[in-house]
C-alpha positions in Angstrom: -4.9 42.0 23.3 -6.2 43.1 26.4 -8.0 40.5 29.0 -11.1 41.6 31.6 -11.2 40.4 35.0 -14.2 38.6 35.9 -13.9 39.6 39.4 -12.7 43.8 38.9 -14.2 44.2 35.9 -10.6 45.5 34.9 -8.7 44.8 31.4 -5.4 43.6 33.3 -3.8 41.1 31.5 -2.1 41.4 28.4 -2.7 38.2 26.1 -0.1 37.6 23.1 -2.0 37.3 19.3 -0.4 34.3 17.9 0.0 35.1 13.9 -1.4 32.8 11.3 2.4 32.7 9.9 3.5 31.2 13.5 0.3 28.7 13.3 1.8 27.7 10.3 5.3 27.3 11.6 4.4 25.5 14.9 2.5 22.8 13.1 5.0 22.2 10.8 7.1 21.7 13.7 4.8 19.8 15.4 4.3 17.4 12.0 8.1 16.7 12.0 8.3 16.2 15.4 4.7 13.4 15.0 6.7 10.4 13.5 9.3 10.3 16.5 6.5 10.4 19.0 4.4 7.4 17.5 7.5 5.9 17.1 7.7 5.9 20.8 5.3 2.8 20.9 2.2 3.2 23.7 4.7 2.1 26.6 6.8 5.1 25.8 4.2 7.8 25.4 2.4 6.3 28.4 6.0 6.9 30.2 6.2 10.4 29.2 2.3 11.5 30.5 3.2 9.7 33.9 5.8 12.3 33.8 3.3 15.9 32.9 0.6 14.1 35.3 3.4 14.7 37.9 4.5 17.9 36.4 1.1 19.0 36.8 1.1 18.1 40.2 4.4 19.9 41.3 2.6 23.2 40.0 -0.7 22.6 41.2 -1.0 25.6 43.1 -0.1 27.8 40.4 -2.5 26.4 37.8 -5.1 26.7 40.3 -4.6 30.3 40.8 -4.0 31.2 37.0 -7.2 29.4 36.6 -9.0 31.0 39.3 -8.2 34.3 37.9 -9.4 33.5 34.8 -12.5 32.6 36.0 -13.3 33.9 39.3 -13.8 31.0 41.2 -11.6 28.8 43.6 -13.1 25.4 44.8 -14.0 24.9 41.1 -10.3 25.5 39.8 -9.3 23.4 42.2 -12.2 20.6 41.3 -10.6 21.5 37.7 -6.9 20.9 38.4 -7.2 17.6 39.8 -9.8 16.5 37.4 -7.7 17.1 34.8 -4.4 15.0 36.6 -6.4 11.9 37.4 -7.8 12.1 34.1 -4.4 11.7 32.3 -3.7 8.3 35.1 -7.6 6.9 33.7 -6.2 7.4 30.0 -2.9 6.2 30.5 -4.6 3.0 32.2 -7.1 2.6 29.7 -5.5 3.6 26.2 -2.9 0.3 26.1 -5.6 -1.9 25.7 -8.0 0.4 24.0 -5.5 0.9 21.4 -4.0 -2.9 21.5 -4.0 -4.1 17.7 -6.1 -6.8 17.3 -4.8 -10.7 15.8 -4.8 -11.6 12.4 -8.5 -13.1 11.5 -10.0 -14.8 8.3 -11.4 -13.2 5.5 -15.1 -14.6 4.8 -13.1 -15.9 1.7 -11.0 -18.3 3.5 -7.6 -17.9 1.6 -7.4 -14.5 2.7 -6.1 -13.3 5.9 -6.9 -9.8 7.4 -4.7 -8.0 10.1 -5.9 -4.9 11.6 -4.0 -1.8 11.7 -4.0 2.1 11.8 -2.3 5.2 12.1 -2.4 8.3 14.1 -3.2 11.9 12.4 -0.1 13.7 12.2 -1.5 16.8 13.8 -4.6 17.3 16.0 -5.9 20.7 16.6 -7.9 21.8 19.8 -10.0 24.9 20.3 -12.0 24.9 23.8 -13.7 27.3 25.5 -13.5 29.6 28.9 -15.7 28.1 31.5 -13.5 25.2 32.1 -10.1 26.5 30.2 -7.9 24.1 31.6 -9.8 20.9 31.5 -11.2 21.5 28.2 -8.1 22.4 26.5 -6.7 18.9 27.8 -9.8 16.5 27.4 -9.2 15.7 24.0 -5.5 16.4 23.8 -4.7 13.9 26.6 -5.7 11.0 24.5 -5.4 12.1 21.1 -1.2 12.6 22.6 -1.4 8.8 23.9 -2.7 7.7 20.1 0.3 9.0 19.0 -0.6 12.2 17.4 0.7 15.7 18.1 -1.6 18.4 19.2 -1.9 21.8 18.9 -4.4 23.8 21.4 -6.0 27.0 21.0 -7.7 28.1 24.3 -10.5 30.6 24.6 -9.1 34.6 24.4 -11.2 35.1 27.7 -9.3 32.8 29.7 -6.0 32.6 29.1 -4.0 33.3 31.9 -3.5 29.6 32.7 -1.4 28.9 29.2 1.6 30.5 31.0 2.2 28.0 33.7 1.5 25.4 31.3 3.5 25.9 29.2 5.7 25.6 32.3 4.9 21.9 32.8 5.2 21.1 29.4 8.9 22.5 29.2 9.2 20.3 32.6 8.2 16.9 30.0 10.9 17.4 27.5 10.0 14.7 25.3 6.4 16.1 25.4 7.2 20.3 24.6 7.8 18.9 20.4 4.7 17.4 20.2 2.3 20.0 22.4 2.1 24.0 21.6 -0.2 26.1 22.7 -1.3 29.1 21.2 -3.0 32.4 22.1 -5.2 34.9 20.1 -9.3 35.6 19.0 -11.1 34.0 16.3 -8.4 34.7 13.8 -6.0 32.2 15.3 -8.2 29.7 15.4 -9.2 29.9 11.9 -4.9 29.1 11.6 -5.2 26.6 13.7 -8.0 24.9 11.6 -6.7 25.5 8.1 -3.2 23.7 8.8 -4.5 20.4 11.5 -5.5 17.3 9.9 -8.5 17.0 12.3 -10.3 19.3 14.9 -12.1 19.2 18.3 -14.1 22.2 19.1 -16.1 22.9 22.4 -18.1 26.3 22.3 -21.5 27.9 21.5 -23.4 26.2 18.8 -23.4 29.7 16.5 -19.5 29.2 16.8 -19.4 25.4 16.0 -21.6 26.0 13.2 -18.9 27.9 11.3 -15.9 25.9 12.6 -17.5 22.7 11.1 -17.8 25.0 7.5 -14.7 25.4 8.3 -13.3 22.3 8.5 -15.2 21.0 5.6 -13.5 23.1 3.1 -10.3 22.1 4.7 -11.7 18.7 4.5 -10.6 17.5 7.8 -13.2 15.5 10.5 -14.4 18.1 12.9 -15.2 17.1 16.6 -17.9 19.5 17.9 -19.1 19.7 21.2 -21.6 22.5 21.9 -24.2 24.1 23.7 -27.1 22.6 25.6 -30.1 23.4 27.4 -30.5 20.2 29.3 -33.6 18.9 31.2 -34.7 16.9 34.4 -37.8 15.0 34.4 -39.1 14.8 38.2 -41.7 12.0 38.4 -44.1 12.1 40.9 -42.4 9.3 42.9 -39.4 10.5 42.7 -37.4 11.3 46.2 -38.0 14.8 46.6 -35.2 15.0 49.1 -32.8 13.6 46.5 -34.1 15.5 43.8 -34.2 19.1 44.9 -30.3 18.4 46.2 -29.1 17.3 43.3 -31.0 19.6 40.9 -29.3 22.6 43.2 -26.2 21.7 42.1 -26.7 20.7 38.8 -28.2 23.8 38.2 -25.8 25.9 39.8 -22.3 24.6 40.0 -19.3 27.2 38.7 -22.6 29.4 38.6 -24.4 27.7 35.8 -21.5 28.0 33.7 -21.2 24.5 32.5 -22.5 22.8 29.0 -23.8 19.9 31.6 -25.8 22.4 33.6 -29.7 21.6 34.3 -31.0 25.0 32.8 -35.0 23.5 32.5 -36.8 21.3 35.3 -40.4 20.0 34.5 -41.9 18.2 37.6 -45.6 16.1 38.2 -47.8 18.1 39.3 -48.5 15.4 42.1 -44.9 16.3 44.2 -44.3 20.3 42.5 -45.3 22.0 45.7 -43.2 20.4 47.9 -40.5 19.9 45.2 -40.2 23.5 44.4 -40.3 24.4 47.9 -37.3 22.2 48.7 -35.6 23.5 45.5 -36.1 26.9 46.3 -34.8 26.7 50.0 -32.0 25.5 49.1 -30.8 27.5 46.0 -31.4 30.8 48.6 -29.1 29.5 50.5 -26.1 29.7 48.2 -23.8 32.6 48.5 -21.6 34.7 45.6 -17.9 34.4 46.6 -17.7 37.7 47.2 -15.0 39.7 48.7 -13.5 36.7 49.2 -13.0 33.6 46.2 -12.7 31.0 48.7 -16.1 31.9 50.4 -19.6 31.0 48.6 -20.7 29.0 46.4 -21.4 31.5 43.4 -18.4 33.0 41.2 -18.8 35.6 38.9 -20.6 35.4 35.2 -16.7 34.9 33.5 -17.3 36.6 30.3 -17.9 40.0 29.5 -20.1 38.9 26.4 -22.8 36.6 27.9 -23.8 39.1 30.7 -25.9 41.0 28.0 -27.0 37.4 27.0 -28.0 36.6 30.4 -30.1 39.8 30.5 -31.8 40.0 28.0 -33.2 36.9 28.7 -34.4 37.7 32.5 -36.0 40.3 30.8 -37.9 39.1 28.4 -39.0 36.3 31.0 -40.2 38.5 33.4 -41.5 40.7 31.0 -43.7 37.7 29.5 -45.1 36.6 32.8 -42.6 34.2 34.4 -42.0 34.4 38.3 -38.7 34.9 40.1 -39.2 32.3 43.1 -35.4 33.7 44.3 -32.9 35.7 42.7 -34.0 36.8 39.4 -31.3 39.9 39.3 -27.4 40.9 37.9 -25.3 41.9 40.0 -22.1 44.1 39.9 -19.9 43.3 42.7 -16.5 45.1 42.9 -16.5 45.2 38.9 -17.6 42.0 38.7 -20.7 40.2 37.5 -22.9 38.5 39.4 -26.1 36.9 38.3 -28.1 35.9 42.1 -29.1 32.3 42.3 -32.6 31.9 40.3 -35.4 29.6 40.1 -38.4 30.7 38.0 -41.9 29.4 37.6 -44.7 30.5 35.5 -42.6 29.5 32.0 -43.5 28.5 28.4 -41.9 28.4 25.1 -42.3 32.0 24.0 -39.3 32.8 26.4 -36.1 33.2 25.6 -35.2 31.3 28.7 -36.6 28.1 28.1 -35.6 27.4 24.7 -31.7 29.0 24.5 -29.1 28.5 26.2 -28.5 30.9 29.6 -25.0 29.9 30.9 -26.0 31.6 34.1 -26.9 30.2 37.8 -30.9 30.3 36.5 -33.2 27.4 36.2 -36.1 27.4 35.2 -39.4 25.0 36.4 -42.8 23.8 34.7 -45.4 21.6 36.2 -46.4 18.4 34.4 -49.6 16.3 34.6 -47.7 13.1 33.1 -44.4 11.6 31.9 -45.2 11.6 28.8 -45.9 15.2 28.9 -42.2 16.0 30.3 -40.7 14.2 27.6 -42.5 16.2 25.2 -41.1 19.7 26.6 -37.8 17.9 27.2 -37.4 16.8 23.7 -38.7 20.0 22.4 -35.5 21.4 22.1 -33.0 22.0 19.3 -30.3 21.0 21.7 -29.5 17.3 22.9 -26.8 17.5 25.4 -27.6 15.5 28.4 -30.6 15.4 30.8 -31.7 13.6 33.9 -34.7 11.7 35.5 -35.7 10.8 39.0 -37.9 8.6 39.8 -37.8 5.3 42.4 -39.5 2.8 40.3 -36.1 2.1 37.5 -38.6 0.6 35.2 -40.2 4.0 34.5 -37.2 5.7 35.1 -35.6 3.8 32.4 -38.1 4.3 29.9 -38.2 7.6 30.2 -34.6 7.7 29.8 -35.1 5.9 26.7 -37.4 8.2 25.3 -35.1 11.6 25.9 -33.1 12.8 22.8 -29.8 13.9 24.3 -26.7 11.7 24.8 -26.0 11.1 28.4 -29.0 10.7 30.4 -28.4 10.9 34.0 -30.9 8.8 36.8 -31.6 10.1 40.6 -28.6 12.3 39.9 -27.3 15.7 38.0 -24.8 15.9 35.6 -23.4 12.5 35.9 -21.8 12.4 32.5 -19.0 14.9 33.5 -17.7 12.3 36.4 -17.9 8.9 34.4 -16.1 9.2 31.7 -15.9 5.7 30.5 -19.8 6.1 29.4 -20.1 6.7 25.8 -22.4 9.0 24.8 -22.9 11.6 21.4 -24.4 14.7 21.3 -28.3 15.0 19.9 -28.9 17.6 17.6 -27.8 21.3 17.5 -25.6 20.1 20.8 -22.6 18.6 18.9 -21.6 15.8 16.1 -18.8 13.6 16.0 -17.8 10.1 17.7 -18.6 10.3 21.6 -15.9 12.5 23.8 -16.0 10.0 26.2 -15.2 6.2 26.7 -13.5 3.9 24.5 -14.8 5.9 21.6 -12.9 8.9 22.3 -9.5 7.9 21.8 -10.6 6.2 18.8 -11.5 9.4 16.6 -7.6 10.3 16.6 -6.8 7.3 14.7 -7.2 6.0 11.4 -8.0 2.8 10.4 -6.0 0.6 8.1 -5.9 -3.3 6.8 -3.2 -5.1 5.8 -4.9 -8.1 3.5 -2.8 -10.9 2.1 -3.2 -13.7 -0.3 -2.4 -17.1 2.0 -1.0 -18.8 -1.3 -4.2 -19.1 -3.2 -5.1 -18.1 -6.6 -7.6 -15.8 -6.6 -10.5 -17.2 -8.6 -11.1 -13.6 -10.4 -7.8 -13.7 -11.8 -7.4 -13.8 -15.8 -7.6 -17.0 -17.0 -4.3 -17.4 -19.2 
């Protein structure tokens, strides 16, 4: 199949289908290969992703322009890249002691002694999505490898010219190319992937993760599901406006709204919204497209094909309905490319597409508040539960605001925290995902299962047959 540039607009890549027959096969291979790799002990598999980290590292530059091409950005496939290395050093840290069985312990009937242990699954599979392809393929597989299972990853059709020089790095890590595969293709290979794994971890769209979790149900494996969002900031009145506005730029805006973390809805008190806005709007115009060049501007391209119809028809239908453009507000074609112009809108409510699905796009949108209590209301009012944020200087408040949102990782007098600090666990509220959290000790957890070895200290059992 044919790939589109997100920067020409051109179809010129040519992406190999992988065959449900070959799904088949590699997991098989990869189930043979699982007992050998657990086998390995922590200290040994720990060894051998020292070894990819540095493989990643001696092709750095060619990941980060495989990724760049899939996506049309540079500073953020760079960001991505590195992430994604230092990421593998935290786990191999962490995963020793996360993983460390625990001592024998009593039974609550005291002639019975209980030791804890458990067991890898044999096969994990991994489907992740374009706006990150690298990272995502990798966050899950990274620790799932380290509990001693063996993974097989199906990245998103849209961006897959990274898998090449991957695979590169994993043929670099012998001991690691039996227990990793990667495979390319559309929907149809995924639905191979998920009918031969023992358990899955999907990031996508929520229309998407609804049928892989069917899926996976009448394979009767756990399913993993990460998925969309339409997170919100809460800007008290005494919050620090100069704070705020910076961090709600980014949050908003980083690799062009393309993000699951991304701060799509804002509502501020009334008290501070002038200035606020203001500040939020002077500096979202100042933000650039990187166009001609990648390496210049803050703004890469909208990376699929698919979501720029997505992305207009909901402009439309907010401008239609009476919301205001305070900057941007337009799509772009640059050089076959998509652009959508930094955006802020005012002048919002519920009856727009905009504020109640998810955009993907470099669009926020912002409502004035007369309370706290009223923000929460419109934050909550969401079928998604992602992650949010709140500003405010007095903690207290900020706090119990925090408290009252329903999404997963709340961040406080920043944006998007929850995709730098990784050791916070957090789930996903409603539509946005289910599953164990993706990040802290949780995480590595969900690859293993849980077992108890319980034995008789020498006593006879009281519910014995009396003979």
């Amino acid at each position: 199949m044919k790939i589109r540039n997100p920067r020409t607009g051109h179809l010129d890549f040519s992406l190999r289908v992988v065959s449900h027959d070959e799904v088949a096969q590699l997991v098989s291979q990869l189930r043979s290969s699982q007992p050998q790799w657990w086998q390995l002990g922590m200290a040994g598999r720990v060894k051998v992703m020292h070894n990819f980290s540095e493989q990643l590292v001696a092709h750095r530059e060619a990941l980060i322009a495989a990724v760049a091409e899939d996506t049309g950005r540079w500073a953020e496939s760079e960001l991505e890249v590195d992430v994604t290395i230092n990421t593998i050093h935290r786990w191999c840290k962490d995963a020793p002691e996360l993983l460390a069985e625990a001592p024998p312990r009593k039974a609550h009937l005291p002639f019975l002694e209980i030791q804890p242990s458990y067991l890898p699954f044999d096969v994990v599979g991994v489907i992740s999505p374009w706006n990150f392809p690298l990272l995502l393929s990798l966050v899950d597989a990274i620790p799932a490898l380290l509990a001693g299972c063996s993974v097989i990853i199906k990245p998103s059709e849209v961006t897959s010219r990274f898998v090449a020089p991957l695979q590169e790095v994993i043929k670099s890590t012998p001991e690691l190319s039996s227990v990793l595969k990667l495979v390319t293709g559309a929907g149809e290979t995924g639905q191979a992937v998920i009918q031969h794994v023992d358990t899955l971890c999907f990031t996508g769209s929520v229309a998407t993760g609804r049928r892989v979790g069917e899926l996976c149900a009448q394979q009767f494996i756990p399913a993993f599901l990460e998925l969309g969002g339409k997170d919100a900031a809460i800007v008290c009145d005494d919050a620090d406006i100069e704070v705020a506005s910076s961090a709600l730029c980014w949050g908003s805006m980083v690799n062009a709204g393309q993000s699951c973390m991304s701060l799509e809805r804002i509502y501020v008190h009334e008290n501070i919204a002038d200035e606020f806005i203001s500040r939020l709007v002077e500096k979202v115009k100042k933000l650039r497209h990187n166009y001609p060049d990648i390496k210049v501007g803050e703004i890469g391209p909208v990376i699929s094909d698919k979501q720029v119809a997505v992305i207009r028809q909901q402009l439309d239908d907010a401008l239609q309905k009476g919301a205001r453009a305070l900057c941007g507000g337009h799509l772009l074609q640059l050089g076959g490319g998509f652009y959508c112009e930094p955006t802020v809108l005012d002048q919002v409510n519920k009856d727009m597409l905009i504020v109640t699905e998810e955009t993907f796009a470099a669009i926020v949108v912002v409502q004035r508040v007369q309370s706290n209590e009223e923000a929460v209301q419109l934050a909550n009012d969401s079928k998604y539960g992602l992650s949010a944020a709140v500003f405010s200087q007095d903690m207290a408040n900020a706090y119990q605001i925090a408290a009252a949102l329903k999404a997963g990782g709340i961040s406080i007098n920043d944006a998007s925290l929850t995709g730098f600090v990784h050791e916070a666990e957090k789930q996903s509220f409603q539509c946005s995902g289910m599953g164990g959290s993706r990040m802290g000790a949780e995480s590595i957890r969900r690859f293993i299962r849980k077992k108890s070895f319980i034995r008789n200290t020498g006593v006879a059992s009281p519910w014995w047959f009396k003979a």
